[in-house]
Each structure stands twice: as C-alpha cells, then as structure tokens.
N, C-alpha and C positions, 0 to 999 in steps of 0.2 A: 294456695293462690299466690301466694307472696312469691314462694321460690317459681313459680312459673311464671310471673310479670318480670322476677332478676332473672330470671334464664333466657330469656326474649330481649330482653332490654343486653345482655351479655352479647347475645348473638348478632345483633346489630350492629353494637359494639367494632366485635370482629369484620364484619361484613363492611362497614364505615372503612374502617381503617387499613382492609384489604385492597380495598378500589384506591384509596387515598395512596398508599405504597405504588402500586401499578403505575397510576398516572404521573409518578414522578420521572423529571427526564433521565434517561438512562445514561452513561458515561460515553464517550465516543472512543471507539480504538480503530486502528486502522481495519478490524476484522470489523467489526459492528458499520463500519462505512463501506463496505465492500470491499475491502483489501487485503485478504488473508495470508499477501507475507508479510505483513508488520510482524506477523507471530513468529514466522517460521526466522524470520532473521537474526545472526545468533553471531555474537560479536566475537567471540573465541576462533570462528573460521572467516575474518577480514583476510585477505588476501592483495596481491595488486595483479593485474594483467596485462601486456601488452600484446596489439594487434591492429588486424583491420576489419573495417566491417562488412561482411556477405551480403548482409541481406537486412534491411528495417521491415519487421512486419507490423500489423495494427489490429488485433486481436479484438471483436465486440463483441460481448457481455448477452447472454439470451434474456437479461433484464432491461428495460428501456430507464431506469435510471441508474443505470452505471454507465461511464462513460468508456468508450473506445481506450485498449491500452495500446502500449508500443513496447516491441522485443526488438533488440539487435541480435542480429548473428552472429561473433565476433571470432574469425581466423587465428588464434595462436600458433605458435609454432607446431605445435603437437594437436591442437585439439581443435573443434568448434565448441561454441561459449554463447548462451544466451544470457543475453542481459534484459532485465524487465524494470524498463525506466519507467515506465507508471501512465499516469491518462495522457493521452493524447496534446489535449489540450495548456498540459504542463510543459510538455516539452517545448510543446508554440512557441512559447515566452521566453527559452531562452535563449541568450544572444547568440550562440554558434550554432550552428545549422549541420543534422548529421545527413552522411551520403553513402550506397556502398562505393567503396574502395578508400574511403578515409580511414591514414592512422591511427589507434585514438589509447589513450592508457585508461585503465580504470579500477578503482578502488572499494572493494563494498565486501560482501556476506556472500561466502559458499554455499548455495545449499543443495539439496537433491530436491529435485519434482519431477512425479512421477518418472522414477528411475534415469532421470537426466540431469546434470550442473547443470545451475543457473545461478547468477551471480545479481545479488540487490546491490546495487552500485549507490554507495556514501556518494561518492566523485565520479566524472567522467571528462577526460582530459582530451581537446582537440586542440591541437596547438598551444597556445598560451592560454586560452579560453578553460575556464572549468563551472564546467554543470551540476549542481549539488541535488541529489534525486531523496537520499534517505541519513538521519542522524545515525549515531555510532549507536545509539539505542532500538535501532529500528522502525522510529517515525518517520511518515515520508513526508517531505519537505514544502509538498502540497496539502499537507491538511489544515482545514480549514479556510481552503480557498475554491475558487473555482466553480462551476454552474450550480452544485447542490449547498453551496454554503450561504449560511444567514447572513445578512447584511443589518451589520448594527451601527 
C-alpha cells in the first residue's frame, strides 16, 4: 500500500510540474513571431546593392494575426532583387518614403527563397535618408513593437 500511495503521490508529482513547464512564457524569436527570416539571415553573405526600384508589393499573411509585408523589386545592373523590408506598418514610420523608379542603395543578407535572391536589408539608403529594417544579427528592427506588442 505504501509504494502505491508514493507511486501516485510521484505521478502527480510529474504531472504538477509538466503543466507548470508548459505554461511558462516561451522565448520570442523573429520565427516564433511570424518571421521566418530572422533564421534564414546569415551574416557571412552581407552584401551591398545598388539600383532602382520596379515594383513595391505588400504580401498578406493567410493568418489574421500577422500583419501585411512589403517586398521591393529592385533593378541592378545585371539582375532583379527582392528586398523583404518587413510589416507594412513598419515601413509607415519611416521618414523616407519608397516609390517605383527611386534610386536606392542597400545593405543586408543574401539569401535564396525558394530558388530566388532575396536580400534582408540591415540599411536601405534613399538619398541621405537611411532606413534600418534588420541587425547584423538578424533581428528585425521591429520587434517588439507594433499592433501584436505588449504595452508595459
């Protein structure tokens, strides 16, 4: 009877302190917010690019809480170039305003998706003006801000 009250009294135990693990809050990474190129962004292919831009598209999300993104299309000499400057609503804020047919430089992480470059831009340079979208680490320069963020 004894080892079957501690075996019950164990398993609760476990069972306590399984739920207790779960409900602790979980870490935030740009993947775990919906962002899946914080991962893919790889500081060994920072590059820089100059051009103009084709085309701004705005990409929505088949989940209603992620928010709309924004790609540029960007003309090099040799190539087209998307850039995936990130939500929508980060762009808003900042002080220069993109257009197609603006020249623009910019500075960020080579990657491929699916079988295309695309460029996570650290910098994005309009004239004098420069836009910071992602760290050299691959943070974007929006988190923890913006419609899904806690307000403390």
């Amino acid at each position: 009877m004894k080892k079957m009250t501690m075996l019950l009294g164990i398993l609760m135990l476990v069972g306590v302190l399984a739920t207790w693990v779960q409900a602790q809050p979980q870490e935030k990474s740009p993947a775990s917010e919906g962002w899946p190129m914080g991962r893919m962004y790889d500081p060994k292919t920072v590059t820089t690019l100059e051009g103009t831009i084709e085309s701004i598209d705005k990409v929505t999300a088949g989940r209603m809480d992620l928010p709309a993104r924004i790609l540029v299309k960007m003309k090099t000499g040799q190539e087209t170039v998307t850039i995936y400057l990130g939500p929508e609503w980060y762009l808003e804020k900042q002080e220069a305003k993109l257009f197609p047919g603006d020249p623009i430089k910019v500075r960020g992480s080579k990657i491929t998706l699916e079988n295309q470059m695309v460029i996570l831009p650290n910098e994005v340079t309009k004239g004098n003006k420069v836009m910071k979208f992602w760290d050299d680490q691959g943070m974007p320069a929006w988190r923890g801000q913006g419609p899904g963020a806690q307000k403390q």
